[in-house]
C-alpha positions as CSV (number, residue, x, y, z in Angstrom):
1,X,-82.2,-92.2,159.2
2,X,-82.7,-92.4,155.6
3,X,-85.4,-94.8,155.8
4,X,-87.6,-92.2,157.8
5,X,-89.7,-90.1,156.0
6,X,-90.6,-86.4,158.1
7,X,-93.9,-84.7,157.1
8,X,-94.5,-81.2,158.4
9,X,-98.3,-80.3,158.6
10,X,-98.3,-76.0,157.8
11,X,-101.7,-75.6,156.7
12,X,-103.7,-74.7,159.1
13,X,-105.8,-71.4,159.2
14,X,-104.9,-70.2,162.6
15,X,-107.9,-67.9,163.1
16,X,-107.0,-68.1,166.9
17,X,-103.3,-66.3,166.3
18,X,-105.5,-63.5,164.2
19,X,-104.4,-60.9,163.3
20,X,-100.5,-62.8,162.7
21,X,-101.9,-64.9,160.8
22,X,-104.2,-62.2,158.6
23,X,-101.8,-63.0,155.7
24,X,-99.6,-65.7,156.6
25,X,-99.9,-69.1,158.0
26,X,-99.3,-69.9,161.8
27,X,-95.9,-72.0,161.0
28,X,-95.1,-68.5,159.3
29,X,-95.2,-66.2,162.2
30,X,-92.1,-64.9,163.5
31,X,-90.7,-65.7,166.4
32,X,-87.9,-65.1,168.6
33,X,-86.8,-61.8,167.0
34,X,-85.2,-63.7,164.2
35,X,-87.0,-67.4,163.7
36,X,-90.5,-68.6,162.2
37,X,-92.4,-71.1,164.7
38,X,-91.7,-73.6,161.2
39,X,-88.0,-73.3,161.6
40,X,-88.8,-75.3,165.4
41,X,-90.2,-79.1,163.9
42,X,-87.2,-78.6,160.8
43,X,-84.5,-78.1,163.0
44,X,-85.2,-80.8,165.0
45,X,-85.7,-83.1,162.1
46,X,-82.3,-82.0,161.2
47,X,-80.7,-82.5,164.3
48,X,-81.5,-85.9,164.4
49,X,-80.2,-86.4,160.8
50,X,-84.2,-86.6,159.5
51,X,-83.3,-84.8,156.5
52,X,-86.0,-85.9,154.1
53,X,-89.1,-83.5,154.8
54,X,-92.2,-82.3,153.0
55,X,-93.8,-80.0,154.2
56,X,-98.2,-79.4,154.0
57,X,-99.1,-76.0,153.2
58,X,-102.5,-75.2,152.3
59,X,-103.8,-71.1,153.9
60,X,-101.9,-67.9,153.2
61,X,-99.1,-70.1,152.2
62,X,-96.7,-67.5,150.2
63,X,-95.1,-66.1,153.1
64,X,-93.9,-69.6,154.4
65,X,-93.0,-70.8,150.9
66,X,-90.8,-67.9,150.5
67,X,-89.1,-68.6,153.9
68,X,-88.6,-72.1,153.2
69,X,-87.1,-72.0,149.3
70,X,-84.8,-69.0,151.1
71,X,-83.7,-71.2,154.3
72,X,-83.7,-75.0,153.7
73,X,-81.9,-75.6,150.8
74,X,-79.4,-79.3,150.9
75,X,-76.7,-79.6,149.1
76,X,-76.5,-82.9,146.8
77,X,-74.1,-85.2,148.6
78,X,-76.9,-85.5,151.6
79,X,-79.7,-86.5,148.7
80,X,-81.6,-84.1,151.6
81,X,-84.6,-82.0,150.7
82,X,-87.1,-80.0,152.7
83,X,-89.7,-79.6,149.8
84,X,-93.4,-77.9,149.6
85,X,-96.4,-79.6,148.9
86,X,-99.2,-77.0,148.7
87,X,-103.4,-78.7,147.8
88,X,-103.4,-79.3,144.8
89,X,-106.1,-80.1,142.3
90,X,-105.4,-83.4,140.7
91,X,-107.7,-85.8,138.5
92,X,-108.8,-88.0,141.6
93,X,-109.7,-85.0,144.6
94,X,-110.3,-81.3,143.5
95,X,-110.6,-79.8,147.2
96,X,-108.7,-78.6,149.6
97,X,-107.5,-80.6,152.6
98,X,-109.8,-81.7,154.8
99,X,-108.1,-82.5,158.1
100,X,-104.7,-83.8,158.8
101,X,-104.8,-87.0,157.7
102,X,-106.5,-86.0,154.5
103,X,-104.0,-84.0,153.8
104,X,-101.4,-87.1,154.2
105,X,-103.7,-89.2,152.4
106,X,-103.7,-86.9,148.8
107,X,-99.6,-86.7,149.0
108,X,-99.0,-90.5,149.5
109,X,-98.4,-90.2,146.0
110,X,-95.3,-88.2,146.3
111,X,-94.6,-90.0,149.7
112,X,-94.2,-93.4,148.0
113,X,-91.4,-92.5,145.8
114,X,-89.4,-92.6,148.7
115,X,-90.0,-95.8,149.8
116,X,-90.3,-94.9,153.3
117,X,-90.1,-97.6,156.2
118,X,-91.6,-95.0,158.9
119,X,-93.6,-91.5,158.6
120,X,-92.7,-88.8,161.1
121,X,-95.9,-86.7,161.3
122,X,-95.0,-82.9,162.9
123,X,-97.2,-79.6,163.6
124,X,-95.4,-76.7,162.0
125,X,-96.5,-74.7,164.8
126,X,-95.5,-75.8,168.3
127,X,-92.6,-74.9,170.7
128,X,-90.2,-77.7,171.5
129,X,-86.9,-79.4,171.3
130,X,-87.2,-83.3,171.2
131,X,-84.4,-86.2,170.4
132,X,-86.2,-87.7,167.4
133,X,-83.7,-90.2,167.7
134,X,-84.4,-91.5,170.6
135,X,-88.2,-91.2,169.8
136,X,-87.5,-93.2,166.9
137,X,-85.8,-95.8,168.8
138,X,-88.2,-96.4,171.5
139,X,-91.2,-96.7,168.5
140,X,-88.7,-99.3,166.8
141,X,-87.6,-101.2,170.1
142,X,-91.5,-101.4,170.8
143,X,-92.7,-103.2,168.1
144,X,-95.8,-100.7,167.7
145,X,-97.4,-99.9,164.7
146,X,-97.7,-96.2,165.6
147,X,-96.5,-94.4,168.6
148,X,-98.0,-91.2,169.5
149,X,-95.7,-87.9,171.4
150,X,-97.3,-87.2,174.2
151,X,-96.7,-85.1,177.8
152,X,-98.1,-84.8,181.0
153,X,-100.3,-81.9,181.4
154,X,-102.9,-81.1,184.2
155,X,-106.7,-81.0,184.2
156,X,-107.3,-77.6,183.1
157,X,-104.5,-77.9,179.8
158,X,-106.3,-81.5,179.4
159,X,-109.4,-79.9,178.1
160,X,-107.9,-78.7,174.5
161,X,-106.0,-81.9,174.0
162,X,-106.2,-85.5,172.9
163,X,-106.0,-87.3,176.5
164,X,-104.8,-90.9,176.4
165,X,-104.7,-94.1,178.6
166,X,-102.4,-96.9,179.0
167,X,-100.7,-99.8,180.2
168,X,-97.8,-99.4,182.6
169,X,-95.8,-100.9,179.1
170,X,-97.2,-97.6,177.4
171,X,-99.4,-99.2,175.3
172,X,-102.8,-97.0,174.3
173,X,-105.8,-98.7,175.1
174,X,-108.4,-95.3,174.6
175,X,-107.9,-92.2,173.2
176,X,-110.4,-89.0,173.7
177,X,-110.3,-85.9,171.6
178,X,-110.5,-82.9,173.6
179,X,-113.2,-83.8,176.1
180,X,-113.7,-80.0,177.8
181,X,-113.8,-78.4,180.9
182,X,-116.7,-80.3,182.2
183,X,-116.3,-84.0,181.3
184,X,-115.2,-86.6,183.9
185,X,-111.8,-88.1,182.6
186,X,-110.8,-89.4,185.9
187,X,-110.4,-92.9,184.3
188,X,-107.6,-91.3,182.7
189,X,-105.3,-90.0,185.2
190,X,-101.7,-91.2,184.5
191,X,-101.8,-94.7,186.6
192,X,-99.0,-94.9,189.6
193,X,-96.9,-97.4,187.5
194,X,-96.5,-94.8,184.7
195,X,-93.4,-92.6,186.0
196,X,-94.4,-88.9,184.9
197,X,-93.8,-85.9,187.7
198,X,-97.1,-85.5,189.7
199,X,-96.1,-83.1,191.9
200,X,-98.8,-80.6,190.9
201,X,-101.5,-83.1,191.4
202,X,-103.3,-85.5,189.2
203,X,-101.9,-85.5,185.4
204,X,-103.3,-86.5,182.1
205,X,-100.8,-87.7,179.0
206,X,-102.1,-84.5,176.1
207,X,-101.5,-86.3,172.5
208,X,-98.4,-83.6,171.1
209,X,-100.1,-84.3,167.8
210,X,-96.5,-85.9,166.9
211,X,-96.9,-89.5,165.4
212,X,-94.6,-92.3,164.2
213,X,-96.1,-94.5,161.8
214,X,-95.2,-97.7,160.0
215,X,-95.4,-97.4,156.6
216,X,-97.8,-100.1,156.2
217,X,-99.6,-98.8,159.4
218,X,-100.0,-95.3,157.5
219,X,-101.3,-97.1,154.3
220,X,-104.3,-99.3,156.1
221,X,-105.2,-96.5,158.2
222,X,-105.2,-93.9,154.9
223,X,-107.3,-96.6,153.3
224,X,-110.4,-95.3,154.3
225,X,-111.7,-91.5,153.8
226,X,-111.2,-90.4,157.6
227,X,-109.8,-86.7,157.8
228,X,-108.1,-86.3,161.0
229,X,-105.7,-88.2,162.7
230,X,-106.8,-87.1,166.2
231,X,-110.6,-87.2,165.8
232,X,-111.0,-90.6,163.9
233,X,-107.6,-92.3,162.6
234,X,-106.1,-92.7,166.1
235,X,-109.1,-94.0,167.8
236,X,-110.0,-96.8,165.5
237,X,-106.4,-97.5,165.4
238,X,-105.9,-98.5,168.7
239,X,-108.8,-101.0,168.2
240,X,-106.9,-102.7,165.7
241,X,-103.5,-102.0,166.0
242,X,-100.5,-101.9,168.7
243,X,-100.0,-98.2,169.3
244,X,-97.4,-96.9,171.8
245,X,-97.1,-93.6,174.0
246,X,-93.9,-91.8,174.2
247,X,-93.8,-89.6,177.5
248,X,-91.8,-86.0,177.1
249,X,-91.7,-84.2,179.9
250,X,-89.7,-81.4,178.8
251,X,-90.4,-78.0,177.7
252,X,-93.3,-77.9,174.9
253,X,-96.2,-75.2,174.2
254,X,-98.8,-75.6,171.4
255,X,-98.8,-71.9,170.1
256,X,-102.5,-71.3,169.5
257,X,-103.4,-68.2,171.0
258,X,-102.5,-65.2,171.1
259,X,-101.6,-65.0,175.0
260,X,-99.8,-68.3,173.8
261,X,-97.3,-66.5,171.5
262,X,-97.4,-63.4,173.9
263,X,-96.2,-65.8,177.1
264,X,-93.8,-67.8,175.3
265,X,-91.7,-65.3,173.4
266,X,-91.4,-63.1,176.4
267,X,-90.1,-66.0,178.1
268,X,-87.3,-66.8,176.1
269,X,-85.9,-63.1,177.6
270,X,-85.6,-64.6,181.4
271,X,-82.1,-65.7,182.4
272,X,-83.3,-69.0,182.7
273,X,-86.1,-69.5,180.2
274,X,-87.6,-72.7,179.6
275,X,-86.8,-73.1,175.8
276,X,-83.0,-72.2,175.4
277,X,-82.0,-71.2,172.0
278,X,-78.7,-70.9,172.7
279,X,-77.8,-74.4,173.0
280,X,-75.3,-74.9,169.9
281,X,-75.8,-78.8,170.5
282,X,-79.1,-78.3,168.9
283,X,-79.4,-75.3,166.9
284,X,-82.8,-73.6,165.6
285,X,-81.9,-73.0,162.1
286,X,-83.3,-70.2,159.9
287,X,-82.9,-68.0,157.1
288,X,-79.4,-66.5,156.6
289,X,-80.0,-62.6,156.1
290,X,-76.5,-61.3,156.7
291,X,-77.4,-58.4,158.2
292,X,-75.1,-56.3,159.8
293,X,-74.9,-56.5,164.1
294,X,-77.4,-54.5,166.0
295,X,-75.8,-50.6,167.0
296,X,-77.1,-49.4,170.3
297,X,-76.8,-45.8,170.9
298,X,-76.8,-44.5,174.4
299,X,-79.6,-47.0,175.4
300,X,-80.7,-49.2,178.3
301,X,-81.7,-52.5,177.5
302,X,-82.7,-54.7,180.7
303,X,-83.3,-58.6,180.1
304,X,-84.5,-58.6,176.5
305,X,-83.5,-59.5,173.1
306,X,-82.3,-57.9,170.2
307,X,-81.8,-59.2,167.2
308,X,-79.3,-59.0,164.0
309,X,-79.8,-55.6,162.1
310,X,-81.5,-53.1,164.8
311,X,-80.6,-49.3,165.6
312,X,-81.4,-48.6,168.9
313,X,-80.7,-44.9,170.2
314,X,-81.2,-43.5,173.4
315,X,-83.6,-45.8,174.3
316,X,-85.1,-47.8,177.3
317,X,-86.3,-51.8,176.7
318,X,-87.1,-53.9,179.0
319,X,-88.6,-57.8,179.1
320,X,-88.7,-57.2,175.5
321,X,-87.9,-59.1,172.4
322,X,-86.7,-56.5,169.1
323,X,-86.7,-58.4,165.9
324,X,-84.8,-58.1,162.8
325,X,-83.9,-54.9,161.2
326,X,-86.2,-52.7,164.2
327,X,-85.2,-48.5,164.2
328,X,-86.5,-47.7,167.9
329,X,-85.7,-43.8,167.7
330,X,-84.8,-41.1,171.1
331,X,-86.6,-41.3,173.7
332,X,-88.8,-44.5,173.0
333,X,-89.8,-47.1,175.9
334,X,-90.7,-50.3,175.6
335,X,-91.6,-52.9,178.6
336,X,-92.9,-56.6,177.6
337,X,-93.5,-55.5,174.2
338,X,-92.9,-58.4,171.5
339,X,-91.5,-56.3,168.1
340,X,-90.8,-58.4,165.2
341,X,-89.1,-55.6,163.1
342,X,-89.2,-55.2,159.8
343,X,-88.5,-56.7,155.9
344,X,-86.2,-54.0,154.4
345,X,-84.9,-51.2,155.5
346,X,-86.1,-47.7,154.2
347,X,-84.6,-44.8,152.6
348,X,-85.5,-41.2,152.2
349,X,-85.9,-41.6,148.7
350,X,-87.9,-44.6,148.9
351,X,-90.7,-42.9,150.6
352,X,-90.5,-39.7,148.6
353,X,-90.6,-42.2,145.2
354,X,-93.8,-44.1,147.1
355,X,-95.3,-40.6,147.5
356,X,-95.7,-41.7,151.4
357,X,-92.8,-39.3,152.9
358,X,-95.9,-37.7,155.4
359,X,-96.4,-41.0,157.1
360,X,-94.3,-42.2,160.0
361,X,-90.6,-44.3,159.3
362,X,-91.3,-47.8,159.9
363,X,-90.6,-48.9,163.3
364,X,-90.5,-46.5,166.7
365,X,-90.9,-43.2,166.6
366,X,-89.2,-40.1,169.3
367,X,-90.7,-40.2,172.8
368,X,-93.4,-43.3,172.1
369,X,-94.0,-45.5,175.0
370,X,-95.3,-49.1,174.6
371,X,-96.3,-51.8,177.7
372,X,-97.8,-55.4,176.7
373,X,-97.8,-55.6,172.8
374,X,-97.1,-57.4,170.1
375,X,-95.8,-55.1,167.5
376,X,-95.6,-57.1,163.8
377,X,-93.7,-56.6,161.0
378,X,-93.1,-53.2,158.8
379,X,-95.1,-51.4,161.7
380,X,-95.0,-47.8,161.5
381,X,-95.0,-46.3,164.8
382,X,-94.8,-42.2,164.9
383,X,-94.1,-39.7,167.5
384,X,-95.0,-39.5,171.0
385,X,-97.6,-42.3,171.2
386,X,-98.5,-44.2,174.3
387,X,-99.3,-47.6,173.5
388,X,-100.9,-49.7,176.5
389,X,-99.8,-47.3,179.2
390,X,-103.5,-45.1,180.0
391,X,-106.7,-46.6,180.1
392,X,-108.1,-44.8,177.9
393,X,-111.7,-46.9,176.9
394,X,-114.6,-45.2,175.0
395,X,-117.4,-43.9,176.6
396,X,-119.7,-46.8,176.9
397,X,-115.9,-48.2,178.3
398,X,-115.6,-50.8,175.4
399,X,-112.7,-50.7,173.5
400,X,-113.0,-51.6,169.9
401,X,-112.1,-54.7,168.5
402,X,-110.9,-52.9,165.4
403,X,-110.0,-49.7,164.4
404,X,-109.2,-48.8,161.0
405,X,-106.1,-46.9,159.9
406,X,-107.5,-43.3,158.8
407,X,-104.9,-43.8,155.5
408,X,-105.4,-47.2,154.7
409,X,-108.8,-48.5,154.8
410,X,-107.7,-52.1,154.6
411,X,-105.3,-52.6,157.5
412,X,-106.6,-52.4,161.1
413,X,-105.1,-49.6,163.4
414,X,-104.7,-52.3,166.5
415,X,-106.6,-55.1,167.8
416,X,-107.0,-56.5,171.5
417,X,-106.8,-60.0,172.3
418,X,-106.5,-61.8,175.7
419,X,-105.3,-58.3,177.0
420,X,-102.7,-57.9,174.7
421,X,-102.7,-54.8,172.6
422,X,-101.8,-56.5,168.8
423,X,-100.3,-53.8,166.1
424,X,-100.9,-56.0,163.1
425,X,-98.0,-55.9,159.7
426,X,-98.0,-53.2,158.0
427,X,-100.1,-50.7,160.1
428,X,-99.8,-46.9,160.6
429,X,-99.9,-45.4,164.5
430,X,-100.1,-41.9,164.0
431,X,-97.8,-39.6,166.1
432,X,-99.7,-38.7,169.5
433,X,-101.6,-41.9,169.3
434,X,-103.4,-43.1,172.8
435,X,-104.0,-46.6,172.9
């Protein structure tokens, strides 16, 4: 698969995942307890032996940078790489990217030195597990310029997407950016000769944003100064060129929102959850901490998820995910609560050398209940809060968007979105909070 080039688009802003993404990128976030949403599109390039990858980083880039030097490193005999390509200012364009094809278009520079025959174009922050191999096989066997990921998805998930229409051979014959809640896009119900599972009523094929291009395919359609591949480069292609669909109807979530991230994390704690990472056929690779195994003390844990490095004592967890490194102290509940732990662990003496040996220990304080939140990194929880359990709204029965912390002006006390109570990196709860 040496002749196929994998490009990994990571710069988005991600203003719909704030506050996770207040200083990191969306492919950045964690995930899983132990994974960054990034570490999803890489390991399934490498699974398929696609081990030539650049990756397109552009907003709040140094946390992913940092996880990507740490994780992806090839050793020589493979001639792999997984390398960075942050905007750059060069003599020819001084701004940033302007969409996802502009950002293609201002690294075909680097690109060429590969000699590619094909470009694999990913999103750096969706939830999947694909064959590349057999995605690159069908584009081949096809004869198609450019062949487009796409899945079946019902009226209402239709709205957000890039719908698409073809031929019962799969060729695309229109292509419609996101046309709403409101538009009539009965014209583009998947046709009776397309086999896709309509059991849930009439289905639409949603563009995965995952594109196979000829190399001379990418070059004419880069030729011009178009910015986004969904908006403007697929459309006019499929006026002039032979572009394919490739139907997958398995497991895949665009992780946009909030309530996104929220669902499909907790999912991953059912028995039978629909994206398995335990499948050792296909492993989701990440960063090698070596941390020691997770000690449980005297604790009740109920269908959840721990991961490497936690101390868990006397405690009860339930349809939970703990991440990395998490101290949940005596007494401490949690129930659908989403934790991503912490970056170091911290000593006595660290906090008394930090002059910050007043403020709670990072992670869960004594007695602290929590329902329905997403707790990120380096959180320090104290004593005795409750955390989504009373309602407890203002007077006028509004609760804030934002509160800040009283000892840290710059980092928000909590935020609420889609119902979920969000306790952003780095913040302080004070013992006895209500929330």
């Amino acid at each position: 698969m040496a002749e196929v080039l994998s490009i990994v688009l990571g710069g988005g802003k991600g203003t719909r995942l704030y506050p996770l993404t207040k200083d990191r990128s969306k492919p950045a976030v964690p995930f899983g307890g132990k994974f960054r949403l990034v570490d999803i599109p890489i390991s399934n390039c490498i699974n398929a032996n696609l081990r030539q990858i650049y990756i397109l980083t552009q907003f709040n880039s140094a946390s992913l940078h940092l996880h990507l030097s740490q994780t992806y490193v090839f050793d020589s005999f493979s001639k792999g790489f997984a390398e960075i390509l942050a905007a750059e200012q060069t003599l020819e364009h001084s701004g940033w990217y302007e969409g996802t094809a502009d950002a293609v278009r201002k690294n075909l520079v680097h690109f060429r030195t590969q000699n590619p025959e094909y470009y694999l174009i990913l999103s750096g922050d969706q939830l999947y597990r694909m064959d590349l191999k057999d995605f690159m096989a069908q584009h081949k066997e096809s004869g198609a310029a450019i062949t487009i990921a796409c899945t079946p998805v019902d009226r209402e998930n239709a709205s957000q997407l890039g719908i698409l229409r073809t031929n019962k051979s799969k060729v695309i014959t229109e292509f419609l950016e996101k046309p709403g809640p409101t538009r009539d896009i009965s014209d583009f119900k998947v046709p009776p000769e397309v086999k896709v599972d309509q059991s849930k009523g009439d289905m639409f094929l949603g563009s995965m944003g995952i594109y196979i291009f000829d190399a001379k395919a990418m070059e004419s359609c880069l030729a011009t100064e178009k910015e986004d591949f969904g908006k403007q480069i697929i459309p006019e292609a499929i006026k002039k060129l032979k572009v394919n669909a490739y139907i997958f109807e398995d497991y895949w979530e665009d992780i946009g929102t909030i309530k996104n991230f929220y669902e499909a994390s907790l999912d991953l704690t059912k028995v039978n959850p629909k994206f398995d990472i335990y499948d050792e056929r296909r492993p989701i690779y990440t960063h090698m901490r070596n941390l020691p195994p997770s000690k449980m003390n005297f604790s009740n844990m109920n269908q959840s998820i721990a991961s490497e490095g936690c101390i868990i004592t006397n405690a009860s967890i339930s349809n939970s995910i703990v991440g990395i490194r998490s101290i949940i102290e005596s007494g401490a509940s949690l129930n659908g609560v989403v934790c991503m732990g912490a970056d170091f662990y911290e000593s006595v003496r660290q906090k008394q050398k930090n002059g910050d040996e007043k403020l709670p220990n990072i992670g869960i304080g004594k007695g602290t209940i929590i329902k329905k939140a997403i707790i990120d990194k380096n959180a320090r929880i104290g004593e005795g809060c409750r955390i989504g359990v009373d309602d407890i709204s203002r007077p006028d029965g509004v609760f804030p968007a934002e509160e800040k912390n009283p000892s840290d002006s710059t980092v928000p006390h909590y935020q609420i979105v889609d119902g979920i109570i969000v306790i952003p990196k780095n913040a302080v709860i004070p013992s006895g909070t209500k929330i």
